[in-house]
Every structure is written in structure tokens, then in C-alpha cells.
N, C-alpha and C positions, 0 to 999 in steps of 0.2 A: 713356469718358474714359481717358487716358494718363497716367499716374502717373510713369512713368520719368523723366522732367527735373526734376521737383518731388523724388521721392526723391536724384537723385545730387546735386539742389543742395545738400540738407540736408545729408547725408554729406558732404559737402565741404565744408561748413561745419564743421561736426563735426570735421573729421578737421584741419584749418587749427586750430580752436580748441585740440584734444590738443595738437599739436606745441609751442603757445607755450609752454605752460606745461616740454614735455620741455628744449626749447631751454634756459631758465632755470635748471632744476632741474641739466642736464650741466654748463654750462658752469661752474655753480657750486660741484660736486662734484667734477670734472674738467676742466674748462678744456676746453682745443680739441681735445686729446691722441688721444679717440675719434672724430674727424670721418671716420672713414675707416669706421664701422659703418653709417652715416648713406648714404654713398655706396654700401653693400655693399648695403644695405636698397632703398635705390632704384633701384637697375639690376637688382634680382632680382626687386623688383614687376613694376617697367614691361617686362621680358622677360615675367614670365609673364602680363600684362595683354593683350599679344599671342597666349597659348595659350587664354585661358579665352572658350567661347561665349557662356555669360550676360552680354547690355548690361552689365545694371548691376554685376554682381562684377568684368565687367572695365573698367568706367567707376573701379570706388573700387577697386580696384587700383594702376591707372596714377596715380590721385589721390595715394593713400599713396606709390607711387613717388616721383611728381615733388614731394611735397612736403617727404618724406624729403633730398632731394638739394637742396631748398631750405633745409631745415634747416642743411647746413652752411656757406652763408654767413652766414645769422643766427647760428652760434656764432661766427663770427669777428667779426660787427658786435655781438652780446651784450659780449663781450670788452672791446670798445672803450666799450661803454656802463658796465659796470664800472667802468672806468678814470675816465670822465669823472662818475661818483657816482652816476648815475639810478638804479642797482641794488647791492642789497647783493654785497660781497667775502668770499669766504671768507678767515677769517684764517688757516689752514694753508697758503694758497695765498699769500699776499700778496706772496713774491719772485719771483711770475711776473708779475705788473703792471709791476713796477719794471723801468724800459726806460730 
């Protein structure tokens, strides 16, 4: 039996479930301000995703990659979620809402 596709799906699941929770936790502590870490993160995965021989480290590579880089449009749509109350605001931040 072949374990490989049942492993990267987990990981992948996995690794989609970490980000929500990062997603929330930044944009709440920092707003959108670091969206460009996010972007550094996933173009240096998914470059080295293409260097690494092992399947699966370079299946959950490219995962962390592309989900990294997914992340930062969820901080811009987090932001928005903020705004309209579905998620707590930090109140140190509050004059960055006000648009």
C-alpha cells in the first residue's frame, strides 16, 4: 500500500487549519502592515519545493508555500471582517478601521 496521498492530504489539512488561526491572531495584533512576510514565506517555500527530491517534503513545501501566499488575502478580507463585527478589534488599533 501507498501511503503518500493519504499523508500529504493530512498535512494539508493540517497546515490550512495552523494558518487560520495565524491569519487572526496578525491581523489582530498587526493589522495588514506584515502582509509582505507572508508573500516572502511563500515564494521561498514554493522555490524550494521545486529543489527538494522527497514527494512528500516537497508536496508540504509547496503547500506551506501556496498557502502562505494565500494568507495574505485573507488578511485583507480578516480586516474587512473586523470592520463589519464578526471578529473582535483590537482597541489600540481602532483608528485604523475608521475609513
Amino acid at each position: 500500500m501507498y501511503f503518500t496521498g493519504i499523508i500529504i492530504a493530512i498535512t494539508t489539512f493540517l497546515v490550512i487549519g495552523i494558518f487560520h488561526p495565524i491569519v487572526i491572531k496578525t491581523e489582530y495584533h498587526t493589522g495588514t502592515r506584515f502582509w509582505w512576510i507572508f508573500l516572502l514565506l511563500g515564494i521561498v517555500c514554493i522555490g524550494a519545493a521545486l529543489f527538494i527530491s522527497n514527494d512528500i517534503i516537497s508536496a508540504l513545501t509547496g503547500v506551506v508555500g501556496a498557502s502562505a501566499l494565500w494568507t495574505i488575502g485573507e488578511l485583507f478580507e480578516q480586516r474587512k471582517r473586523v470592520k463589519r463585527g464578526w471578529f473582535p478589534m483590537n482597541p489600540k488599533r481602532k483608528k485604523e478601521y475608521e475609513d
